[in-house]
C-alpha positions in Angstrom: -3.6 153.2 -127.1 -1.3 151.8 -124.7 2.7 151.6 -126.2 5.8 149.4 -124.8 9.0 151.3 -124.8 10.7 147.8 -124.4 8.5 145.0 -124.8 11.7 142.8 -124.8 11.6 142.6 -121.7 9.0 140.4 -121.5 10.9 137.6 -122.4 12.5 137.6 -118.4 9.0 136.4 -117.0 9.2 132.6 -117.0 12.7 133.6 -115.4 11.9 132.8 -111.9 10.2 129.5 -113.4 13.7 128.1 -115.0 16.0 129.3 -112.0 13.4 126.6 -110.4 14.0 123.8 -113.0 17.7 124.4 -113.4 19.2 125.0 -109.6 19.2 122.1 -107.7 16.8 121.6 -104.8 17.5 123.0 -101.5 18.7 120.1 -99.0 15.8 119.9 -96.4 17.1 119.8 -92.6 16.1 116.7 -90.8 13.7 117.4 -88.2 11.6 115.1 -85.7 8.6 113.1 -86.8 5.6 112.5 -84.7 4.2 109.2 -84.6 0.8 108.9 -84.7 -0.6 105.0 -84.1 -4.1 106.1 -84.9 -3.1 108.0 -88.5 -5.8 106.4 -90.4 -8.7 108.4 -87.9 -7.8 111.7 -88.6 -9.7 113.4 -91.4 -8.0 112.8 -95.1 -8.7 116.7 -96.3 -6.2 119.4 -95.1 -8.6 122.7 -94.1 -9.4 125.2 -96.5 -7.3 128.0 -94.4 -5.0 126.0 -93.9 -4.6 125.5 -98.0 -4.7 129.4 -98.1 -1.8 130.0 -95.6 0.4 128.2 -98.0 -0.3 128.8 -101.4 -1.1 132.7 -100.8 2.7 133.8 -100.6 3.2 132.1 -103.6 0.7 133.6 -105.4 1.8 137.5 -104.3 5.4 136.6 -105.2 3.9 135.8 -108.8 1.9 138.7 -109.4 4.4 141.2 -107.6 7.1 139.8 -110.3 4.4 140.0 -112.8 3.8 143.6 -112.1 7.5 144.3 -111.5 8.4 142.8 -115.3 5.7 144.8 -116.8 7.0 148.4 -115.2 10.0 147.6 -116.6 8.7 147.4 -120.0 8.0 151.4 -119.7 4.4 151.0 -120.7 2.9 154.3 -122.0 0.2 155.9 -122.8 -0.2 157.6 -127.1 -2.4 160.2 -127.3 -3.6 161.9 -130.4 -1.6 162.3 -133.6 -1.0 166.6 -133.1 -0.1 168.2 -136.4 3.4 170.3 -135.8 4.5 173.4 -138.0 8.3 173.6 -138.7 9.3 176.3 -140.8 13.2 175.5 -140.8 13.5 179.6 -140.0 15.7 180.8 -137.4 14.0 184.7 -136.5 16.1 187.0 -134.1 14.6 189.8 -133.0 16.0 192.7 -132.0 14.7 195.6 -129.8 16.3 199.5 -128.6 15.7 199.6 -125.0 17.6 203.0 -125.0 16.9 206.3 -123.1 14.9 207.5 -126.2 12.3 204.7 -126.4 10.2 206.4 -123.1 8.9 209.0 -126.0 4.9 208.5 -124.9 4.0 209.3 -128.5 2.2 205.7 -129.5 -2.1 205.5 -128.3 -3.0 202.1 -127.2 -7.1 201.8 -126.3 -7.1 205.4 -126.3 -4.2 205.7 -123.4 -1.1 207.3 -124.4 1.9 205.1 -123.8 5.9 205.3 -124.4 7.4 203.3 -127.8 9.0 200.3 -125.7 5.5 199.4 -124.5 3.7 200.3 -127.6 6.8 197.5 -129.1 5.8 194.6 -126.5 2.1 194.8 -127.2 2.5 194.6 -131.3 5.2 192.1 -130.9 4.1 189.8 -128.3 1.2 188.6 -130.8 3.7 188.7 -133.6 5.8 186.2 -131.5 2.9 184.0 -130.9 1.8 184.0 -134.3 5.4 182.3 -135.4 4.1 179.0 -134.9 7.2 176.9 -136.3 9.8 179.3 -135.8 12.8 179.3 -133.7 12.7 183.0 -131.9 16.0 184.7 -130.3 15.5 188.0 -128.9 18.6 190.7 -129.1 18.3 194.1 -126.5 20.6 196.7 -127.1 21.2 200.4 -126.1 24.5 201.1 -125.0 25.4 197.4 -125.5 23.8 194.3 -127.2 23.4 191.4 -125.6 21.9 188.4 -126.0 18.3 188.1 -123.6 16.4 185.3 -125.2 18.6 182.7 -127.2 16.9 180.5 -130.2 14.3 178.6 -128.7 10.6 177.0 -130.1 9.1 178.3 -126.7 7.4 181.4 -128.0 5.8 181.7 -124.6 9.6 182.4 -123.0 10.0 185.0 -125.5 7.3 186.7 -125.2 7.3 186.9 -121.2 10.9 187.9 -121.1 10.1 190.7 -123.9 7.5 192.0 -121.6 9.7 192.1 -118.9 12.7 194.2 -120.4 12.6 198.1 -119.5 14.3 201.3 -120.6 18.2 200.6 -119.8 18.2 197.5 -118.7 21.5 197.1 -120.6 23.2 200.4 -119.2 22.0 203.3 -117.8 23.5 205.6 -121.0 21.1 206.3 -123.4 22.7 205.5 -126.0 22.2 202.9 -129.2 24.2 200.3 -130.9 22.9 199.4 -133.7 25.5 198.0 -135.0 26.7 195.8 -132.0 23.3 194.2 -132.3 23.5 192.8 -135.9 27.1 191.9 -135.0 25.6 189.7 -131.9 22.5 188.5 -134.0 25.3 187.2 -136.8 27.3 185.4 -133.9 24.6 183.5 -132.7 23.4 182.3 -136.2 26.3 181.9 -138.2 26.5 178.2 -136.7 22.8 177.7 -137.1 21.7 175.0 -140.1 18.6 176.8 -141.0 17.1 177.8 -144.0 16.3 181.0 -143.8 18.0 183.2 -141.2 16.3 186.6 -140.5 16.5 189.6 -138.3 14.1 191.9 -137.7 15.6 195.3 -136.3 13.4 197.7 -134.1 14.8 201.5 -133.2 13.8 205.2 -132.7 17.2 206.5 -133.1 21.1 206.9 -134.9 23.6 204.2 -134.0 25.9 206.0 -131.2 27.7 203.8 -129.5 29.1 200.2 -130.0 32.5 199.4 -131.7 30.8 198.0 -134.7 29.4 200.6 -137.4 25.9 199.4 -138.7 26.8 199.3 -142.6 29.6 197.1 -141.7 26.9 195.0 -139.8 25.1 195.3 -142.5 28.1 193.3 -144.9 28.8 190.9 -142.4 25.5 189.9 -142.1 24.8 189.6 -146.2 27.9 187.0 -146.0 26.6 185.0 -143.5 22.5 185.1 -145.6 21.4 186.7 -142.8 18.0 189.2 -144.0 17.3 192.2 -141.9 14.2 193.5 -141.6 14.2 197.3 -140.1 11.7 198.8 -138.5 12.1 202.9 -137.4 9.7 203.9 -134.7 8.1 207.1 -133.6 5.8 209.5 -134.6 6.4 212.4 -136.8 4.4 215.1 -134.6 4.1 215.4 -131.5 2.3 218.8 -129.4 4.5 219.7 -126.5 3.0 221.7 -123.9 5.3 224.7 -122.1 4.8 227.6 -120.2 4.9 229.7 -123.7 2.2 227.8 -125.2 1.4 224.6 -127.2 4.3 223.9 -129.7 4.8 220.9 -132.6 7.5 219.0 -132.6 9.1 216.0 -134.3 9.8 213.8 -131.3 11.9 211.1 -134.2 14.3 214.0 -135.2 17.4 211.4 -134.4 15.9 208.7 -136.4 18.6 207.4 -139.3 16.4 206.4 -141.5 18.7 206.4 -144.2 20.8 204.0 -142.4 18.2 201.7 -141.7 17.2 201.7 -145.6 20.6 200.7 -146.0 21.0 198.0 -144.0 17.9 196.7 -145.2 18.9 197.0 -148.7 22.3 195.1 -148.5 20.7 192.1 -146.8 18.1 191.7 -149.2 15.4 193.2 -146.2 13.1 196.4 -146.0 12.9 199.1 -144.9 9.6 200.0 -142.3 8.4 203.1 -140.9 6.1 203.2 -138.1 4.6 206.1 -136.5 1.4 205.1 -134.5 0.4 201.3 -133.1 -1.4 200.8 -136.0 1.4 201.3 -138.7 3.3 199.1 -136.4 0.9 196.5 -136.4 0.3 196.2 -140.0 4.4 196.0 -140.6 4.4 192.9 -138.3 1.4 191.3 -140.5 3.5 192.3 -143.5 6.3 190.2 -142.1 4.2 187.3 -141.7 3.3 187.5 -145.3 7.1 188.1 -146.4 8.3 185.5 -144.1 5.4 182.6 -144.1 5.3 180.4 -140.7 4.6 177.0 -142.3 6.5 175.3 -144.7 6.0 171.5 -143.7 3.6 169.4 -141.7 4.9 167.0 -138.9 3.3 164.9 -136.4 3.6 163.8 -132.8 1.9 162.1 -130.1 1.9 162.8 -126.8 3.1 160.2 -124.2 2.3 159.5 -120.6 4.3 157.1 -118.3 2.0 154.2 -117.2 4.8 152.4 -115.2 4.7 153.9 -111.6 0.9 151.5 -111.5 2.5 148.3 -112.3 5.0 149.4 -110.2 3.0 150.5 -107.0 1.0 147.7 -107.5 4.2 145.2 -107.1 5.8 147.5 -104.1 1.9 146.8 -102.5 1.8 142.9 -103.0 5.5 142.9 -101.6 4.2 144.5 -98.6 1.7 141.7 -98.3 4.3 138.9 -98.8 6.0 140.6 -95.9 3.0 140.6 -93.6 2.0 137.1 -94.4 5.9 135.6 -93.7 5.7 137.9 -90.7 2.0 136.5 -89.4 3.2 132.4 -90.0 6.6 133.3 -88.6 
């Protein structure tokens, strides 16, 4: 259906018609008559095109302020009612993008690929399953920063996920855990949500940063923030060298006890993921301990309709011009 933004404005179209009423007329210059002593022979009907030539500038001026009025009533066009999910949640996420995290011990599609990849490809459908959500996204390794702050464009977030690589936030392959709940806290601490929650992703022990994570870990609790954590990395891994095939535990740094801890103070979990498919089913976990919808709202799109009106007046100007110009 078609919507005006300010239909008050239609009140200004006999405008044009009272300025005529109310202003005086315009005092007519004399000019010189022709006498004609044989009036009564010529023909009593003025010519059709002659008729034409006069009233046709009158009638462009009226529709071209016709037109113009009607633009300026911002008509639009109202689609569809569309059916919105808002959860009220405000979801940071945040992701190690240390040194350690190009460990190729996670099998996508039968290819063997390293754990930041293995991290875009589970959470990239995780992010576009938060339908309702407003998604920040936290990198860290040797510092936490900020990469993606709280938006509803889930299609941002997960492009710019897919676009961070191993160091991008120093070359040190180090990882501050703590830094990165400290950073997540800042940036919701000011947020009037309902529910604020973090989920935490790392292979590794919290070595650098000036904040240690179980202080995060308090902070965070005051300010109702949950954290989820999630350790990943496999358990076993065969390593080939010139003595032979050997086992090893490619997750040896992983703290898990720290990362039970945090989750534990904040009222969180605690996740462990060792293949794709453990990390998959944590991330469908979370969307059942953290449901996208709460309430329904509606919308409905709007497209501009003025620029026709408006065109349409800018063309019938152009004729009034031609027409004055042609008489002249």
């Amino acid at each position: 259906m078609i919507n005006f933004q300010w239909p008050w404005l239609l009140a200004v179209m006999p405008l044009p018609l009272l300025l005529r009423w109310w202003l005086p007329p315009k005092p007519q210059a004399e000019q010189a008559a022709l006498i004609v002593p044989f009036l009564d022979d010529l023909p009593s009907r003025v010519p059709r095109y002659v008729v034409n030539v006069q009233t046709w500038p009158w009638r462009l001026a009226v529709m071209a302020w016709i037109c113009l009025v009607v633009a300026a009533t911002r008509p639009q066009w109202l689609g569809e009612p569309l059916e919105l999910a808002v959860s009220g949640r405000d979801l940071m996420l945040a992701v190690d993008v240390s040194g350690s995290m190009e460990e190729k011990d996670f099998v996508i599609n039968d290819k063997r690929y390293d754990r930041l990849t293995a991290t875009k490809y589970v959470v990239s459908d995780f992010v576009q399953r938060r339908v309702g959500d407003r998604i920040g996204l936290v990198l860290f390794g040797t510092r936490a920063y900020l990469h993606v702050p709280l938006t509803f464009d889930r299609k941002t977030v997960e492009t710019l996920l897919n676009e961070a690589f191993i160091g991008i936030t120093e070359d040190d392959p180090q990882t501050s855990i703590g830094d990165a709940i400290g950073l997540a806290v800042k940036r919701l601490e000011n947020e009037k949500s309902e529910s604020r929650v973090l989920i935490l992703l790392t292979d590794g022990a919290n070595t650098a940063g000036e904040l240690t994570p179980l202080k995060a870990a308090e902070i965070a609790a005051r300010h109702h923030l949950k954290i989820y954590t999630v350790g990943i990395g496999a358990d076993e891994m065969l390593v080939r060298s010139l003595f032979g095939t050997r086992r090893v535990n490619p997750s040896a740094d992983l703290d898990e006890k720290t990362l039970q801890a945090i989750a534990n103070t904040t009222g969180g979990r605690y996740f462990r993921a060792r293949n794709t498919e453990e990390l998959e089913q944590i991330y469908s976990l979370l969307d059942q301990l953290e449901p996208v919808e709460k309430d329904k709202q509606f919308f409905r799109p709007r497209t501009d309709l003025f620029y026709w009106p408006l065109a349409a007046a800018a063309c019938l100007v152009a004729g009034l011009v031609w027409l004055r110009l042609r008489t002249a």
